[in-house]
C-alpha positions, 0 to 999 in steps of 0.5 A: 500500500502506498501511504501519502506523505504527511509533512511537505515535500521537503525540509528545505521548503520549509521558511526559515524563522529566525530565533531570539538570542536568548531562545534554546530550543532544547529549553523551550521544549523542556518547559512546554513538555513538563508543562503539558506532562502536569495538565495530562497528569492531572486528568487521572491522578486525582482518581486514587485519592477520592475516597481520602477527599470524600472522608475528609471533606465530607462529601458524596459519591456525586461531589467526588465524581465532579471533583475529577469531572470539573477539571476535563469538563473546563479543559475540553470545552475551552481549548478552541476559545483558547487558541483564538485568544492565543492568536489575538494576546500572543502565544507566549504570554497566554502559554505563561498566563495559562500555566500561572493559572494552573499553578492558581488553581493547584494551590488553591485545590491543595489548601481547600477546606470545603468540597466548593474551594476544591472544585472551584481550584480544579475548574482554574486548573483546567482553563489554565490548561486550556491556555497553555495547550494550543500555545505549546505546539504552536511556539514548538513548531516557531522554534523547530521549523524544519519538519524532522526537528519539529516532528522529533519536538513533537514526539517528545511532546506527544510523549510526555502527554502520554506519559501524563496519562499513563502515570496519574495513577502511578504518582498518584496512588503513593502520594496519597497514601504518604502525604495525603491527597493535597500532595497530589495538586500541592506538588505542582506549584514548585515545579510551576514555579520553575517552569514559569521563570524559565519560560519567561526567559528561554520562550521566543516573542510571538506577536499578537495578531491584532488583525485576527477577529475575535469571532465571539458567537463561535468561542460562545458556542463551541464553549456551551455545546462542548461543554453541555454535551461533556457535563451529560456525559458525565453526569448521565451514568449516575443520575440516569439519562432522563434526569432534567439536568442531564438533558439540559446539557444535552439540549444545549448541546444539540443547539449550540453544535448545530448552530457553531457549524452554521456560524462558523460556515459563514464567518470570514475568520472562523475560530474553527476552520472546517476545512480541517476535516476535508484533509483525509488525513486530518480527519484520520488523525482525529478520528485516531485520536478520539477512539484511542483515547475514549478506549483507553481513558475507560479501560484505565478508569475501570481497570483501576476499580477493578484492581481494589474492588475485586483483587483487594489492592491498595491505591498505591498498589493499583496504580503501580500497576500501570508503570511497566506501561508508561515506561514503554511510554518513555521509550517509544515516543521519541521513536514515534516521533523520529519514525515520524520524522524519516516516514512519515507520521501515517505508518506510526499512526496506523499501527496505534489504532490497530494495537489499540483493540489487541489490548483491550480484547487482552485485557478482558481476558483475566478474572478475580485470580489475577496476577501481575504477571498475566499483564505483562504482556498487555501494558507494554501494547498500551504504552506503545498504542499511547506513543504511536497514536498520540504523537502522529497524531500531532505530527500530521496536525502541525505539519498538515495545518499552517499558518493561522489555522495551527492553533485552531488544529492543535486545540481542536486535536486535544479537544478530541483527545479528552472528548474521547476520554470523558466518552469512553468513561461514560460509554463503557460505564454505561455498557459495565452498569448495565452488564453488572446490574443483569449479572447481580439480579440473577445472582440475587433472584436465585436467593431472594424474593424479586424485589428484595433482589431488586432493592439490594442490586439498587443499593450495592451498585449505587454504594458498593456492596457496604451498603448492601448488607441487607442480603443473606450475609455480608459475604454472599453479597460481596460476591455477588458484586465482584462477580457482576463487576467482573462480568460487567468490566469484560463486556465493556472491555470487548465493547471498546475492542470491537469499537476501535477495531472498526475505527482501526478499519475504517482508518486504513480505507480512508487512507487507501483513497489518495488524499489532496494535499492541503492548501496550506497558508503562508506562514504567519508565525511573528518574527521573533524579537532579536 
């Protein structure tokens, strides 16, 4: 198969752009990979402190749902707004504005003393993060402008996003357990701190473009329809698809999308350019990068569950588990981004999606008598898919999309990425809950009238089997509801496999037809300041 080559057709085409004198560009990487390494941390590391939270602060399951959700609900339905603002203020004073909100709200969620200032913290953390993202990958392809150097930058970079993923639980898990879940958002202020005083001094001076529109209705719009359509998804598992609130996140959702498509068809200066998705292969790269990270954002969300719920693991165990995957993470995505670089970012990214599926159908495979060692074999796979996806997908992205329209194509990327993930939670939940109440009535009804069984179901997946001692004894119950989480978390699992095997299919049909290059703009990168 002859695959199209994702990068112009030369490096020496690329336009030269001169560097400050103070400008490094190893140091500009250094910063905005860190940098995005604590947002993408900070998307699961909370998970293993939540019951810390809830006992100390006195809180729900429903306040600790959105202690996590208020973060990637800010993040995701402001990235596109973010990279509008980015282009109008400059991009290097927006990354730093964005990372000093960060560091805000990180300091603010680690001395909170009420569930409201937490959450409130974490909400300035992901609008921080919302500021930082699109800038990043824009100044890294202003510092690297030939392709191979700036797709081995963006290697790095996808990397540490990745590796931010795959190590939330990791570091979060031991901080929890030996200094409290504060640690897990105090421990990113002195490393901000770093980062903000060495980017403002090694970042290159990005002029603000004060021509660009604001275009007000689209960063209203997309902000509403976003962040309606993640809040129903989040709040839909647990408060039930009907309830009014849920279905006011999707109504607004189903307005304001329709409705910035039609706006943004008009305006002369879109906020988002649709012509990204004409691009065969932008399409395929976000089409990846949504279903890879819908499957594994779920798979490791449950699979955390499923290792304390049913295996009796501690939280630090637990997340533990996913450190031979995120050093696979370290390895290979610096490969991902030299093979990038020498072929060409599509070959990379296809065998990603494929090798997405082999995991999850593997993981399914393992039950209540699980070791370790049975999943040696499946989390090097998952580092790996994480490096092959994540950074062609950046790659084909900054190469593809010039000009003006970079920022827009970078935000709207990531939008997808944590689109995808707050998906596959609620998705895959959705199938697991579902799975899981059938496999503990027939448990239950096999001992107890109808609707005791019923009543005992209700209570055990509302609050654990805890709650639901009312049955025959605390043991037969507990039983009961690691075997119906078991049975529920591989019907989710093959679910996912059976999804991102047809995305993986799909993604090779799409590459088969020729793609037309872009027309790409001129570059309009700010010289940078001598």
């Amino acid at each position: 198969m002859s695959l199209p080559r994702t990068g112009p057709p030369s490096p020496a085409a690329a336009p030269s752009v001169p560097r400050p004198r103070r400008c490094r560009p190893g140091a500009v990487l250094v910063v905005e990979s860190v940098a995005v390494f604590m947002v993408m941390l900070d998307n699961l590391a909370m998970n293993n402190a939540l019951p810390e939270i809830g006992r100390d602060l006195a809180v729900g399951v429903g306040g600790l749902e959105w202690v996590v959700a208020s973060y990637t609900l800010v993040l995701a339905a402001f990235l596109l707004p973010g990279s509008i603002v980015g282009e109008r203020l400059g991009r290097r004073r927006l990354f730093l504005a964005g990372l000093a909100a960060f560091i805000l709200g990180s300091a603010l969620g680690a001395t909170a003393d009420s569930w409201a200032t937490l959450v409130a913290g974490r909400i300035v953390q992901g609008a921080g993060g919302a500021a930082l993202l699109p800038s990043s990958a824009a100044l890294l392809r202003q510092v690297f402008p030939e392709d191979a150097g700036r797709a081995r930058a963006l290697g790095l970079r996808g990397a540490a996003s990745g590796l931010g993923l795959a190590l939330g639980p990791v570091i979060g898990g031991p901080l929890v357990e030996r200094f409290g879940w504060q640690s897990v958002l105090f421990i990113n202020v002195p490393i901000g701190v770093c980062l903000l005083m060495f980017g403002a001094f090694f970042l290159p001076y990005a002029a603000p473009c004060r021509d660009r529109s604001w275009d007000l209705p689209g960063q209203a719009l997309s902000a509403v329809g976003v962040g309606g359509l993640i809040f129903a998804l989040i709040q839909g598992p647990s408060a039930g698809w009907t309830d009014p609130v849920v279905l006011a996140g999707l109504t607004a959702a189903g307005l304001a999308l329709p409705a910035l498509i039609a706006v943004e068809t008009r305006a002369a200066e879109p906020m988002l350019d649709l012509s990204f998705f004409r691009d065969r292969l932008c399409a395929v790269a976000a089409l990846a990068g949504f279903s890879t990270s819908l499957a594994l954002f779920g798979a490791i969300f449950f699979l955390s569950l499923y290792l304390q719920y049913v295996l009796g693991w501690s939280p630090a165990g637990a997340g533990l588990v996913f450190l031979l995957a995120s050093a696979f993470i370290v390895v290979t995505g610096p490969l991902a981004g030299r093979m990038s670089a020498r072929w060409g970012a599509l070959r990379p990214l296809l065998i990603g999606v494929t090798l997405c599926p082999l995991a999850l159908a593997g993981l399914a495979l393992y039950g209540d008598h699980a070791r370790y060692a049975e999943y040696c074999w499946i989390l090097p796979v998952i580092g790996v898919c994480v490096s092959l996806t994540f950074v062609p997908v950046n790659v084909i992205v900054v190469q593809r999309v010039r000009g003006r329209r970079a920022g827009m194509a970078t935000a709207l990327a990531e939008m997808l990425r944590e689109l995808g993930g707050v998906t596959g939670v609620a998705a895959l939940g959705a199938v697991l809950n579902s799975r899981m109440r059938e496999s503990f009535l027939r448990q239950a009804e096999a001992v107890l009238p109808a609707d005791e069984a019923h009543a005992l179901a209700d209570r055990a997946l509302a609050h654990g089997p805890a709650a639901a001692l009312a049955g025959p004894d605390a043991g037969a119950v507990r039983h009961w509801f690691h075997a119906a989480f078991l049975d529920g978390l591989h019907a989710a699992l093959r679910t996912g496999a059976v999804g991102t095997a047809a995305v993986a299919v799909c993604a090779y049909v799409m590459v088969r037809t020729s793609a037309t290059a872009p027309a790409d703009e001129p570059n309009d990168l700010a010289q940078p300041a001598a």
